[in-house]
N, C-alpha and C positions, 0 to 999 in steps of 0.2 A: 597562573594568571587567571582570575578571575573574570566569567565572560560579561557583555555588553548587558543592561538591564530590558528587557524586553518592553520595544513600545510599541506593539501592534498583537497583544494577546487574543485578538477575537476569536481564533481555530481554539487554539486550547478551551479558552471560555466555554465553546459551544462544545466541545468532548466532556467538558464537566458535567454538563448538561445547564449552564448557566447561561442565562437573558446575555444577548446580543444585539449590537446597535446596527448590523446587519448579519444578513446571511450570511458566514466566513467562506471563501470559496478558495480550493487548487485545484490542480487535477493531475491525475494519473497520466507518469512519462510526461511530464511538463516541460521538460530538459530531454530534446529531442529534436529526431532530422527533421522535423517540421520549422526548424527558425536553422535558418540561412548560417548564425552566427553559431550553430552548434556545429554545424556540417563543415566549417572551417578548421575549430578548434579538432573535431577528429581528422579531420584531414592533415593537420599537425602532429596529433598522438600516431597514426599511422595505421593504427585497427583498434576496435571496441577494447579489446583488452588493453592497449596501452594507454586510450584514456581512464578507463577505469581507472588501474593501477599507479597510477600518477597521481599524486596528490593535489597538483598545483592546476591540471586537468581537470582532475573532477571537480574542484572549488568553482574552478569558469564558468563549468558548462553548470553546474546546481544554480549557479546565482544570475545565469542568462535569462531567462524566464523572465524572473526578478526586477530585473532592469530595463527589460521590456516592457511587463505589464504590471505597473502599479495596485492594482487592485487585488492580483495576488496573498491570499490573507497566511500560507504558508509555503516554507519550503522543502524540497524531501530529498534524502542523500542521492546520488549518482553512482550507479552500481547496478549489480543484479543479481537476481537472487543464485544463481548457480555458482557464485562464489563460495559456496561452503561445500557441493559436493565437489567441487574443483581441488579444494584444501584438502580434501579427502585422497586424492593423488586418482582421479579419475580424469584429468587431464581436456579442459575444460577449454575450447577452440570457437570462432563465430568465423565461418566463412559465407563470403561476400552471396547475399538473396539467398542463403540455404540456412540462416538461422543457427544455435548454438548446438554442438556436435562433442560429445564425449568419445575420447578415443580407448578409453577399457569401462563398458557400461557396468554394471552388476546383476547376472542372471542365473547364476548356480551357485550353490550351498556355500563352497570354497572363497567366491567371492562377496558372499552377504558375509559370512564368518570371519571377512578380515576387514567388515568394516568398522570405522572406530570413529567417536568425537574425535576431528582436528585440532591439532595444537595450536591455538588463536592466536600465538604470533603468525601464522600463514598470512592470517588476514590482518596484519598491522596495518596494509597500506589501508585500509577500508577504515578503522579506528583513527588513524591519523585524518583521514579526507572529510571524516564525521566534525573532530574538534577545529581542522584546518577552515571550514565551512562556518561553524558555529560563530568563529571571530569572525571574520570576512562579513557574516550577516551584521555582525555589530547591532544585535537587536531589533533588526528591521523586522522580522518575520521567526516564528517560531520553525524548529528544525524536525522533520519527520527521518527518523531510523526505518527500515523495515529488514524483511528477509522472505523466502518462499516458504509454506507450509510441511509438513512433513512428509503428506502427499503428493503434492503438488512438485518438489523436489525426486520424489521415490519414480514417480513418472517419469523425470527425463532420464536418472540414473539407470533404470533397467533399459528405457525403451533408447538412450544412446541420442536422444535427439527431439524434437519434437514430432509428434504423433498424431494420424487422423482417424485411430481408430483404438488404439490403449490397448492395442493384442496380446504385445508382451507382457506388460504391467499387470491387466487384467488375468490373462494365465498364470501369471505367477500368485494372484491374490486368490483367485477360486480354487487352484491346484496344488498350491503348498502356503498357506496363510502363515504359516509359523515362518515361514521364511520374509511373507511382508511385513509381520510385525513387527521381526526382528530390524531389519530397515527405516522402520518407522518410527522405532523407540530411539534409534543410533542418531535418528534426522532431528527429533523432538527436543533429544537432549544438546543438539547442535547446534540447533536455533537458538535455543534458549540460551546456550554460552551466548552467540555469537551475537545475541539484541541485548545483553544484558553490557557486553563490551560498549556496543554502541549507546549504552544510554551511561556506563562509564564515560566513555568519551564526550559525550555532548548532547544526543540527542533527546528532544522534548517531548518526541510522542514516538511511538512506535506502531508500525504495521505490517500484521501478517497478511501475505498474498496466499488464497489458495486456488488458484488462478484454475486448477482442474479437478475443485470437488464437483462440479456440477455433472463430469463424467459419469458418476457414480451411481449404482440403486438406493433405493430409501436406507435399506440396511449395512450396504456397504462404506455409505457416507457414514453415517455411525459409530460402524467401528473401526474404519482405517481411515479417517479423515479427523473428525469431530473429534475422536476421542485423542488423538494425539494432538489436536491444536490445542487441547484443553492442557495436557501437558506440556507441553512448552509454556501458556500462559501461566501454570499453578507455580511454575522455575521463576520468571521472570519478576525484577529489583522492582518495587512500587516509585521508588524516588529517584531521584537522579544524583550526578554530584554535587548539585547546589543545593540541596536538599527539599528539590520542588519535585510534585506526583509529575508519573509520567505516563499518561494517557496510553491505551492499547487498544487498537485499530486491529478487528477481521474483514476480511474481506472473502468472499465465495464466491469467483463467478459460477456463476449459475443454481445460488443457494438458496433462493429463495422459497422453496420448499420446506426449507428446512429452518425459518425463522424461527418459531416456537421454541425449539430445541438450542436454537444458538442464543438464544434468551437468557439462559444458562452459564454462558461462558464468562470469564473471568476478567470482560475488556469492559471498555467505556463505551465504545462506537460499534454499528454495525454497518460495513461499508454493502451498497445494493445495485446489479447493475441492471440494464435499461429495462428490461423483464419484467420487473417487479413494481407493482403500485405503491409509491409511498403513503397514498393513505392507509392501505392496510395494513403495510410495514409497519405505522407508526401506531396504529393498533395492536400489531401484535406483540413490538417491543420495544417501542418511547413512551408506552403510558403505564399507568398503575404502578404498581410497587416501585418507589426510587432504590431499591436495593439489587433488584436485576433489570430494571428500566434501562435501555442503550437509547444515545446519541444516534442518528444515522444521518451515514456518507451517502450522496450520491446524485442523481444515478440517470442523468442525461445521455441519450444514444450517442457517441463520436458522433457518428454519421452526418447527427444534426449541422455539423462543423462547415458540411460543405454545402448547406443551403444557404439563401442569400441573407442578408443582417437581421432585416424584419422580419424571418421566418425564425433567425435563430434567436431573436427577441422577444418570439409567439411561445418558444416551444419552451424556454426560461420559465415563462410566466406561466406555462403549465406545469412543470416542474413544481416551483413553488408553489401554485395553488394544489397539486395535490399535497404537497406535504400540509399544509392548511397554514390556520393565525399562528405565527411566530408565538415563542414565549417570551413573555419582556418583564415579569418580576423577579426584579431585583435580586429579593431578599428570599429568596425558594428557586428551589432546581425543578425543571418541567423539561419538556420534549425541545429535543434543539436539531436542526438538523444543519450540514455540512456542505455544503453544495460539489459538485462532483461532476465528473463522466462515470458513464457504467462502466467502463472501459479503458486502456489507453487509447493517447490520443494518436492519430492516425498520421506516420509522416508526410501523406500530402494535405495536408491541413492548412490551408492559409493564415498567416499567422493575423490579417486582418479581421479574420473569423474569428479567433480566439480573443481579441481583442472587443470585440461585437459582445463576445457571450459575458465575457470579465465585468462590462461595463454596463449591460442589463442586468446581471445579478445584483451586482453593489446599489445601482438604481430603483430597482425593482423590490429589493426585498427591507430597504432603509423604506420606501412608499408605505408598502406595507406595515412597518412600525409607526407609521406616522411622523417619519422625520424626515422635515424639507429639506431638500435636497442644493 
């Protein structure tokens, strides 16, 4: 069955790098303990993994946001990324304030050696919640796939959990690299199965999270980060099932360092968080050559979330004036950007805040085009 015709393209639009009649805005964990009506439907599913794994689950909580905030210009699967080394039979738990927990990490020879690409039926229930979603939108809002980077994955896998200091991970990369490589190459061609399913299944746009290159030295990012998101992108389908391009979203927290370099990569977008100025972002890689020129996502503090409306109405219009004058021709691809948090969003988050920020962006940056509002 053929999906819904899309009537709210502006995210895509601005991934192309094409004029928009505003600034298209989501944000990072948009479908989250922050709205009242998520926290019920997991109080239903019983733990994080049984909503995930649900299909009829994860459709609710994707399209809760949605049906909240109007202004919402896209939407993004319900999931996480640790579904694929979970597939891998690393055994993949989220207990209650302590965050996600592998019960056999991988940290010796024997266990890098037996690791392998997952058999992507593992992950049908994710494939099914992708197209299950896609309908349900009925064309309201474009659908974002993602998945974790091949770093960024490699991190929890050794370190068993989340980490304040990357001891393990890090000793395993300074003291035996051929062993993170090898991890690295196993997680790149994972992903790349695993986004390529997803955009079989439905998805419009796609995003890589590498939520922990920013851990890394100049050289380390390089070559165990960069160089394998490069590979996963160089795998990944241009089109979808319907025979429409399917945008590719990186994301670095803490990358900004390394824009020049990620100039290079093989996506439309480059997502930036709060760290980073987008004027010089947009210097260094939404202008000049349309051939490696990115879109950029971003990249408003969370934080801002919990100050009062008018401040998170001030801090908007900072946002957008650094990114500068919108591009509004037509007829040529220019500098577009995305609007965003640097981050996700924070579950004590008033959801009346988010509402504040949804409704000065769309405000604010239609002014800016000069369309009365």
């Amino acid at each position: 069955m053929p999906f819904a015709p899309l009537q709210n393209d502006t995210f895509l639009r601005a991934c192309r790098r094409q004029a928009t009649p505003w600034t298209p805005v989501w944000l990072m964990r948009q479908a989250g303990r922050y709205l009242p009506e998520y926290v019920a439907t997991r109080a239903k599913a019983g733990s994080f993994m049984g909503l995930a794994t649900n299909v009829d689950y994860a459709t609710e909580v994707t399209l809760q946001p949605l049906d909240r905030f109007a202004q919402l210009d896209a939407s993004i699967l319900f999931s996480d990324i640790l579904t694929v080394p979970d597939a891998m039979g690393l055994g993949l738990s989220f207990e209650a304030g302590e965050g996600p927990r592998f019960a056999r990490p991988v940290r010796n020879e024997a266990e890098v050696a037996a690791l392998q690409v997952p058999d992507m039926d593992k992950l049908r229930y994710v494939f099914d919640a992708v197209t299950s979603i896609r309908r349900a939108l009925n064309g309201r809002v474009p659908l974002i796939g993602f998945a974790g980077s091949p770093w960024t994955l490699a991190c929890y896998m050794v370190e068993g959990a989340g980490s304040s200091d990357y001891r393990r991970v890090k000793t395993m990369l300074y003291s035996r690299p051929d062993l993170m490589h090898r991890i690295l190459a196993v997680n790149a061609d994972a992903v790349a199965a695993y986004l390529n399913a997803q955009i079989d299944a439905g998805a419009q746009a796609v995003m890589v999270f590498d939520s922990w290159g920013g851990v890394l030295s100049d050289d380390a990012f390089r070559h165990f980060s960069l160089a394998y998101t490069a590979r996963v992108l160089a795998q990944l389908r241009p089109h979808g099932a319907d025979g429409q391009d399917v945008p590719r979203i990186v994301f670095t927290k803490g990358g900004g360092l390394w824009l020049d370099a990620m100039r290079t990569l093989d996506c439309q977008v480059l997502g930036v968080d709060w760290t980073v100025n987008l004027a010089r972002a947009r210097q260094a890689v939404a202008e000049g050559d349309a051939d490696t020129a990115k879109a950029l996502q971003g990249n408003i503090d969370p934080n801002v979330l919990f100050a009062p409306p008018a401040r998170i109405e001030a801090e908007v219009a900072r946002v957008l004036g650094d990114f500068g004058a919108p591009h509004t021709d037509v007829h040529a691809s220019g500098p577009t950007h995305i609007f965003n948090l640097g981050h996700g969003i924070s579950q004590f988050t008033p959801p009346e805040h988010v509402a504040a920020l949804l409704n000065a962006v769309r405000s604010q940056s239609k002014a800016l085009r000069g369309i009365s509002l």
